[in-house]
Backbone bond lengths (Angstrom), bond angles and torsions (degrees), N, CA, C in turn:
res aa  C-N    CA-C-N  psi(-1)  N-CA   C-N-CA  omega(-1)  CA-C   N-CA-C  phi
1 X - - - 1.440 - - 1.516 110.70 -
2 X 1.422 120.50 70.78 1.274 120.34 -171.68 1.191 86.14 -97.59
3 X 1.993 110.26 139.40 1.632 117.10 166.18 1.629 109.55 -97.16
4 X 1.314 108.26 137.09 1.605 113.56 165.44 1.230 127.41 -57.22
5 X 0.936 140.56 89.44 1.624 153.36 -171.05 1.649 106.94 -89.42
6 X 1.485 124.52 112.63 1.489 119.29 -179.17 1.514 118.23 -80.91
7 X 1.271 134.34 106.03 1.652 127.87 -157.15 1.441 120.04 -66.32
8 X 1.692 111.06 10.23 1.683 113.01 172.71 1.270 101.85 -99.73
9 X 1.180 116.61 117.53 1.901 138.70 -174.38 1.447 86.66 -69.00
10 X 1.386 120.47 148.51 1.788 114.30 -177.02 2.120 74.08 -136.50
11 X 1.676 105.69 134.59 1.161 109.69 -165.16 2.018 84.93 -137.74
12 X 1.378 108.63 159.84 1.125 119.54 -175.46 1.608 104.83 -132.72
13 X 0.982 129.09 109.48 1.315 129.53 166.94 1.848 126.84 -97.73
14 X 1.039 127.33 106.15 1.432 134.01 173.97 1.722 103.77 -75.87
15 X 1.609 111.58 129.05 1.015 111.26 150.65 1.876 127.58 -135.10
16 X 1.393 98.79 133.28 1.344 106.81 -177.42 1.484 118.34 -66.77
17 X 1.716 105.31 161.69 1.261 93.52 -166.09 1.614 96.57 -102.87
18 X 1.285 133.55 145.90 1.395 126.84 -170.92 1.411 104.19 -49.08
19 X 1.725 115.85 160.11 1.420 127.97 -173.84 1.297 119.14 -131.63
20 X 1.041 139.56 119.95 1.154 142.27 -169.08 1.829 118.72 -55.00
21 X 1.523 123.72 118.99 1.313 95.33 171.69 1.915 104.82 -117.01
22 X 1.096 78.26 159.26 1.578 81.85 -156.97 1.674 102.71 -89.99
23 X 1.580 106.67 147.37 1.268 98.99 -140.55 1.345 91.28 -118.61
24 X 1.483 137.13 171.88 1.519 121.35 173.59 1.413 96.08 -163.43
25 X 1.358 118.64 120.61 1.271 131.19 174.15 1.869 128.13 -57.70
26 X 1.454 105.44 121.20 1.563 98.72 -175.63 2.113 116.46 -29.83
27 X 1.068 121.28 138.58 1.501 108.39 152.13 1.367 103.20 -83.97
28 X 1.596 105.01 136.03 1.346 117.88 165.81 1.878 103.34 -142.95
29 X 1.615 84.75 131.17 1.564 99.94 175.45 0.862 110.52 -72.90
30 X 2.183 103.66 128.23 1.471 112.46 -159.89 1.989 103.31 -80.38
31 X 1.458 110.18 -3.88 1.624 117.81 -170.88 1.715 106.84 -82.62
32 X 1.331 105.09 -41.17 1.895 108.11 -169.15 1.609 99.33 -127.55
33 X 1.126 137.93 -6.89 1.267 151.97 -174.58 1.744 116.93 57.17
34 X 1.551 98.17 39.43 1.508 103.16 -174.52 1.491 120.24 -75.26
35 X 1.197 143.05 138.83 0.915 145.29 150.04 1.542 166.55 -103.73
36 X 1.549 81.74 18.46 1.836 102.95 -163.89 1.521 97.66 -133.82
37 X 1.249 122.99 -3.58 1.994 109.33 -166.18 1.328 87.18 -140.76
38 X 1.609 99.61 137.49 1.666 90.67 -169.23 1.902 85.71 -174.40
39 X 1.237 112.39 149.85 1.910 111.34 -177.93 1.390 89.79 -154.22
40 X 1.644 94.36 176.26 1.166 120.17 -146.47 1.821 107.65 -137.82
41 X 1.414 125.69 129.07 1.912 93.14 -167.01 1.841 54.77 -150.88
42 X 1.506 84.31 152.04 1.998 121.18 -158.36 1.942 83.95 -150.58
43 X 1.645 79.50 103.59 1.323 93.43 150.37 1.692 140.68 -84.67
44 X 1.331 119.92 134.20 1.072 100.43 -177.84 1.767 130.80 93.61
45 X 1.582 109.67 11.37 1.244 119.98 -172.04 1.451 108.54 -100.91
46 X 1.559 97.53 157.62 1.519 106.85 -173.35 1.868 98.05 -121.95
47 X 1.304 106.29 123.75 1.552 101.39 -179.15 1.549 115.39 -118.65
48 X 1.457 109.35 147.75 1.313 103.71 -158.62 1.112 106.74 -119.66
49 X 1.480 133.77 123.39 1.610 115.19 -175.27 1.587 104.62 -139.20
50 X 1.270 119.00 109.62 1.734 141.73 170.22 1.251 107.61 -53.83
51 X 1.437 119.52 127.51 1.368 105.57 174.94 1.658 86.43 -129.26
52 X 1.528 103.85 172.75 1.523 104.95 171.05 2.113 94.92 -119.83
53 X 0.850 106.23 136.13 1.987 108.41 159.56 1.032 109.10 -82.35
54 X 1.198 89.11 129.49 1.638 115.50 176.15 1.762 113.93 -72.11
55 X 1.330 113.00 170.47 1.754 122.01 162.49 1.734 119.68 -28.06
56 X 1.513 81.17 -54.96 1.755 115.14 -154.99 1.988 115.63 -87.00
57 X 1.677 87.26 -5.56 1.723 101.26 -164.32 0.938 128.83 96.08
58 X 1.495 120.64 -13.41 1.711 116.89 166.99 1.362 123.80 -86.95
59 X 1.503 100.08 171.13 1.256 93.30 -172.10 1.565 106.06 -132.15
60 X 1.530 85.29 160.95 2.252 88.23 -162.02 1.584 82.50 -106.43
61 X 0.917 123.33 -172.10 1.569 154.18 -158.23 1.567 115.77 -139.61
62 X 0.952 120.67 87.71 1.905 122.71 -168.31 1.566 99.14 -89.80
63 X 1.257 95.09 -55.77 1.468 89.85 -178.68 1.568 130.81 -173.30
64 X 1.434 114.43 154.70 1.295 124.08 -163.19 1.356 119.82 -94.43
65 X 1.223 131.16 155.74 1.321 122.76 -170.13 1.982 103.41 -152.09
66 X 1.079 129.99 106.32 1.699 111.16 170.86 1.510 104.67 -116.23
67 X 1.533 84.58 144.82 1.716 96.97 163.44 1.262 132.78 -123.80
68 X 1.038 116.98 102.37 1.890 133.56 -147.02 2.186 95.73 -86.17
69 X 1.219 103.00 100.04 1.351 119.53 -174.92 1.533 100.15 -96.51
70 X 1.313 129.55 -37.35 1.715 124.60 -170.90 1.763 99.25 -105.11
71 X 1.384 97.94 -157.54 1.793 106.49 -165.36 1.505 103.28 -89.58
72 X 1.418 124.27 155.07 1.536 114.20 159.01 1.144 91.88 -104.57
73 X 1.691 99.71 139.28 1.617 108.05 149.13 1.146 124.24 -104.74
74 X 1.329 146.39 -163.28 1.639 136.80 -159.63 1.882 85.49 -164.74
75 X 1.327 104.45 129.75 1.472 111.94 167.39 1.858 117.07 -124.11
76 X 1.225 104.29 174.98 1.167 94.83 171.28 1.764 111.09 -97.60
77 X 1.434 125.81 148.00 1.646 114.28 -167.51 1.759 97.66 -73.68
78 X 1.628 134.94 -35.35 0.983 126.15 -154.13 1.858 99.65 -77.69
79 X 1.085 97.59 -56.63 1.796 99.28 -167.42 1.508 122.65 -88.95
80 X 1.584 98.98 -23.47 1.687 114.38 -173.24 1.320 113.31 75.11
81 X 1.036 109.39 33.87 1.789 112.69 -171.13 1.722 89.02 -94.96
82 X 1.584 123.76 125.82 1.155 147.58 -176.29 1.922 105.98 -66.70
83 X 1.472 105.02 106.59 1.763 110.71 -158.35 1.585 106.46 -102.39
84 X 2.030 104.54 -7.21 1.396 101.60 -177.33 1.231 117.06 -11.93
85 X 1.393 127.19 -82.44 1.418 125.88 -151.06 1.641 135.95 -89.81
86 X 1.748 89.76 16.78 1.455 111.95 151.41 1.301 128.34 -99.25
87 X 2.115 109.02 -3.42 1.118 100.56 177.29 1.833 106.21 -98.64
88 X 1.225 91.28 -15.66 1.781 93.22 177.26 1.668 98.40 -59.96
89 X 0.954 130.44 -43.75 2.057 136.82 -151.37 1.731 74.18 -36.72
C-alpha cells in the first residue's frame, strides 16, 4: 500500500499590509523637565460608594461610582505647573 506523494511542496503565503501604530509623544514639563509624576484634581465631583453591612456591623465596599460635574486639570507632581493642555494633545 504505497501512497503517491507529488515532490512539489505547494505553500501559501499571506501577507499583511503594514498597520499603523499610533504613536504619542512623552509629556514632559516644559518648567523642571519631569516626566514620570504628574496628578490630576477634578473639580466639582460627586462620588458614589455602595457598601453592603456585614453580620458583625461592618461594612464592605461593592462598589464605586464618580460623577465628574467641573473641569479636570492635570499638573506636573514636581513643580505644579498646570499641564492641562498637553494632556488633552
Amino acid at each position: 500500500m504505497a501512497e503517491n506523494f507529488s515532490s512539489t511542496r505547494k505553500h501559501s503565503i499571506k501577507i499583511k499590509k503594514p498597520f499603523k501604530i499610533l504613536y504619542r509623544e512623552k509629556i514632559v514639563c516644559p518648567n523642571c523637565q519631569n516626566s514620570e509624576d504628574f496628578y490630576e484634581v477634578i473639580e466639582n465631583a460627586t462620588i458614589f460608594v455602595y457598601y453592603l453591612q456585614n453580620e458583625d456591623g461592618s461594612l464592605e465596599a461593592l462598589e464605586e461610582e464618580i460623577e465628574v460635574l467641573g473641569p479636570v486639570k492635570f499638573f506636573c507632581a514636581n513643580c505644579n505647573t498646570e499641564l492641562t493642555q498637553m494632556r488633552n494633545k
